[in-house]
N, C-alpha and C positions, 0 to 999 in steps of 0.2 A: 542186291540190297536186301539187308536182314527188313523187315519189320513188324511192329506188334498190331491190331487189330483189336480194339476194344468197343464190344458191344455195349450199348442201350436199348431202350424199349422203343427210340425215333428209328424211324424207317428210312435207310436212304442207300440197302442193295436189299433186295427182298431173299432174303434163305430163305427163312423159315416164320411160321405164324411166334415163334417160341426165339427166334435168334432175330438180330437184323445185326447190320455192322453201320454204326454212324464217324467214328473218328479213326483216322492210320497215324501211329507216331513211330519213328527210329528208335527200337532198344537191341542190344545188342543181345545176340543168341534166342530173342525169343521174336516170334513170327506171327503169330494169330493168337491171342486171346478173348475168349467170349463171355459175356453173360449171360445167363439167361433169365427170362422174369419169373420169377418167383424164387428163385435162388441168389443165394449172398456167394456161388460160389465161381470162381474167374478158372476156364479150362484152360490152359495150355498145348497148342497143337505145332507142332514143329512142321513149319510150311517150304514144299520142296513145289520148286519152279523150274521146270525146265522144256527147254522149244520139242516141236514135232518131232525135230531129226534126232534130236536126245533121247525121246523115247521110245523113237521105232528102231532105234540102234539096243535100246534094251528089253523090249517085251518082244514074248514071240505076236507074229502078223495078228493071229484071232485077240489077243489081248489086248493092243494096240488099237484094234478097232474098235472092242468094248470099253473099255479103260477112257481111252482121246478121243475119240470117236463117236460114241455115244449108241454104240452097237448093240446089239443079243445075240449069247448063244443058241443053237436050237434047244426046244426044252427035250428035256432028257439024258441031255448027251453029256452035261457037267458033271465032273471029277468029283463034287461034293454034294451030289444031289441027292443022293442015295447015304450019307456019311454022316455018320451020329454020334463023335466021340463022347465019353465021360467028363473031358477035363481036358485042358489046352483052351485055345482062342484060335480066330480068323485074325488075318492081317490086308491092308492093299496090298493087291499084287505091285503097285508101280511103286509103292514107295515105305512098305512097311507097318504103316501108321495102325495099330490096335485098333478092331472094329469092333467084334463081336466076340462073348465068350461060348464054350462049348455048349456052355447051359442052356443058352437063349436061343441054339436049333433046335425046329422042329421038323416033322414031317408033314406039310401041309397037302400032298398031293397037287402042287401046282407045275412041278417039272425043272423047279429050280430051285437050291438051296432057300430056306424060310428063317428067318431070326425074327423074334418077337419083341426086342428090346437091343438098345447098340451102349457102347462105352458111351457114356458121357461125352460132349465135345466132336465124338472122333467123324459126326457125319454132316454135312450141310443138306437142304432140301430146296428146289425148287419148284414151281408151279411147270408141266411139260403138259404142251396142248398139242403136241404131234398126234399125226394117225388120227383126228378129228375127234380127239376125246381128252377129258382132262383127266392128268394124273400127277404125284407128286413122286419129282426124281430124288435119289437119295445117291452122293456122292461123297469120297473122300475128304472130308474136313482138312488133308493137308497138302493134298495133290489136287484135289476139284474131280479125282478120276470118278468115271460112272461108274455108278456100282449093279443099281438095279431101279424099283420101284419100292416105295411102301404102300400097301392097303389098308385101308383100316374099318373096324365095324362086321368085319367077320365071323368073328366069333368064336378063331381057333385057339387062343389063347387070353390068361385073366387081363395082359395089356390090349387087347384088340388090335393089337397090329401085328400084317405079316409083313416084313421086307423081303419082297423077292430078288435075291443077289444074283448073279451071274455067276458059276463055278471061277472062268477066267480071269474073275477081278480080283479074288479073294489068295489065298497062301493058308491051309492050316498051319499053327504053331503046337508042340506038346508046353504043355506046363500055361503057368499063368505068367500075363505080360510082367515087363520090365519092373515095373511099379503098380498097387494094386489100384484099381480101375472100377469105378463104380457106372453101375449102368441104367437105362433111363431108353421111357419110348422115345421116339424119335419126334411125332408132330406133335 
């Protein structure tokens, strides 16, 4: 079943200090729409749903864990950890959906891919009290797939936030997404 997703500023799933979703209506071909407060502007995120056996049929094992799962790689060992293009974008690995541009990586020194600002839209956040600590999970706004954490109040960058990704969630893309993509911190 397609549906749309139309945020308010009433709380009634907790994303984010900046997102909530109060009402679901049937529209056809579009799946998640948000607002956010202080913006007049409605995202569009193309929402892909599919069971366990769906995805562990398409991601290899370690991404399926991070991705469904809500796993980590070891730090250090991500494919983009080290990987600094000029230009292109990140994508979910599970499902495509535009995350982050080239621009908005840095090198934070924390052993895991760092972006300092996401696409508009493209991320949800969670409150995550695992591991006896609170921290704020950041996942695919189209798939719910995990991505990583965001930090914030660091100081590495003029947004103060770092999200640390998982190499295995992400896909580098060359070029710029589909359509142009304005970006925005995440909390």
């Amino acid at each position: 079943a397609v549906r749309a997703v139309v945020a308010t500023n009433a709380l009634s799933r907790q994303i984010n200090s900046r997102c909530s979703v109060s009402k679901s209506i049937k529209l056809p071909g579009l799946v998640q729409s948000r607002k956010f407060r202080g913006s007049s502007t409605i995202v569009m995120v193309q929402r892909v749903e599919k069971s366990d056996t769906e995805w562990a049929k398409e991601l290899d094992k370690t991404s399926f864990q991070v991705l469904r799962k809500k796993g980590t790689e070891p730090a250090g060992t991500g494919e983009y950890d080290k990987f600094f293009p000029k230009e292109g974008h990140f994508v979910c690995k599970g499902c495509g959906n535009p995350l982050y541009s080239a621009e908005s990586k840095f090198n934070s020194g924390c052993g895991w891919p760092a972006f300092d600002k996401c696409y508009k839209g493209a991320l949800i956040t969670e409150t995550d009290v695992t591991f006896g600590m609170k921290r704020v999970e950041i996942m695919c706004g189209a798939c719910d797939g995990h991505l990583g954490h965001v930090f914030e109040n660091e100081g590495f960058s003029p947004t103060m936030e770092r999200h640390c990704v998982n190499s295995v969630s992400v896909l580098y893309k060359d070029g710029p997404p589909p359509t142009p993509l304005e970006e925005e911190k995440c909390t």
